[in-house]
N, C-alpha and C positions, 0 to 999 in steps of 0.2 A: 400479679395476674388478677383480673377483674372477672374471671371465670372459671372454674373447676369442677371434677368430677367424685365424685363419694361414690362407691361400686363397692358391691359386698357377693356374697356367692352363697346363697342355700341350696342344698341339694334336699326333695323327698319326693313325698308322693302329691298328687293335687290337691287331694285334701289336706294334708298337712302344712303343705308349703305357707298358703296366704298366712298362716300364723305365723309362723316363722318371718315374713317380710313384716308384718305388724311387729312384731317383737324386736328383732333389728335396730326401727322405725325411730321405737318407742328408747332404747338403750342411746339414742343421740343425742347429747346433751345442748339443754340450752345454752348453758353457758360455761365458762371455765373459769378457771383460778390459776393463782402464780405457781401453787405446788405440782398442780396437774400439768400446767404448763413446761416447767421446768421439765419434768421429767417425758415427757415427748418433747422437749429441744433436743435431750439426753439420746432418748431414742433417731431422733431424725440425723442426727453428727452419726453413732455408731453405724447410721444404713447407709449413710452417704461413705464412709472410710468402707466399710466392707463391700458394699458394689462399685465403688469407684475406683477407689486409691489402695487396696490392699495388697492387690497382686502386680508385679509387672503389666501383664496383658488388659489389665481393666483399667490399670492408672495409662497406659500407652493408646487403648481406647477413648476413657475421657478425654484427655488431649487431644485427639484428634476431631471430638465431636460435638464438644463444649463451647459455648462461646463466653464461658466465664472462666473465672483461674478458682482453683479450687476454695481461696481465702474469701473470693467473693460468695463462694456459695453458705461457706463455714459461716461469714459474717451475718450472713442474711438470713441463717439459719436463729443466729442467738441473738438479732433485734427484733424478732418477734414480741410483739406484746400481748399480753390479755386482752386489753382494746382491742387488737387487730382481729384478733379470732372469734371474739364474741360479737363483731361485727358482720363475718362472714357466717356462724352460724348463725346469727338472725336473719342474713340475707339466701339463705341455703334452705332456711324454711318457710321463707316468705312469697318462695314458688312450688307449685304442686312437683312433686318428683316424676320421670320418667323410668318406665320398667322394662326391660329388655329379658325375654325368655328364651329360652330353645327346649326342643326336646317337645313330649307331649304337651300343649299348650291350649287343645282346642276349648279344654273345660278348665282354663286356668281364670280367676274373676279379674276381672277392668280395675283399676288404679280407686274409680269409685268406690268400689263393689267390697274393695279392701280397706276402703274409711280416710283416704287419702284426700 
């Protein structure tokens, strides 16, 4: 995919929140390594077998709604490389982010306002 989403959730008060979304912000890293990497492969396999393939009714779901076979997904999972990622987060911070709120908003500050 040549587009995606990074979506995170803090819950506070208005005053506290803007630090909270700096904070966040700042925990993104520029870049990764093979170890780091490895083990969010580790993790992406274990979330794909337990929402997908674990049960009857979720593996009888993916089949019905996939248009890849699960090997494809496994595969595509563990050719990931360190290039690939450190490509995308340099390209992930190379646009200003967009904020979506709910809830009290009206004294919440602009994407500016937060050093973005």
């Amino acid at each position: 995919s040549s587009s995606g989403l990074l979506g995170f959730t803090v819950r506070g008060t208005v005053e506290g929140t803007p630090k909270q979304v700096r904070e966040v912000a700042k925990s993104i890293p520029n870049e990764t390594d093979a170890t780091t990497l490895e083990a969010a492969k580790q993790r992406a396999l274990l979330d794909f077998y337990s929402e997908e393939l674990e049960t009857t009714r979720d593996y009888v779901d993916f089949l019905a709604t996939s248009t890849q076979s699960e090997q494809e997904i496994i595969d595509a999972i563990k050719a990931v490389d360190v290039a690939a990622v450190n490509k995308q987060l340099q390209a992930m911070r190379s646009t200003k982010p967009v904020l979506f709120a709910t809830g009290e908003v009206k004294d919440f500050p602009s994407i500016k306002q937060l050093g973005f």
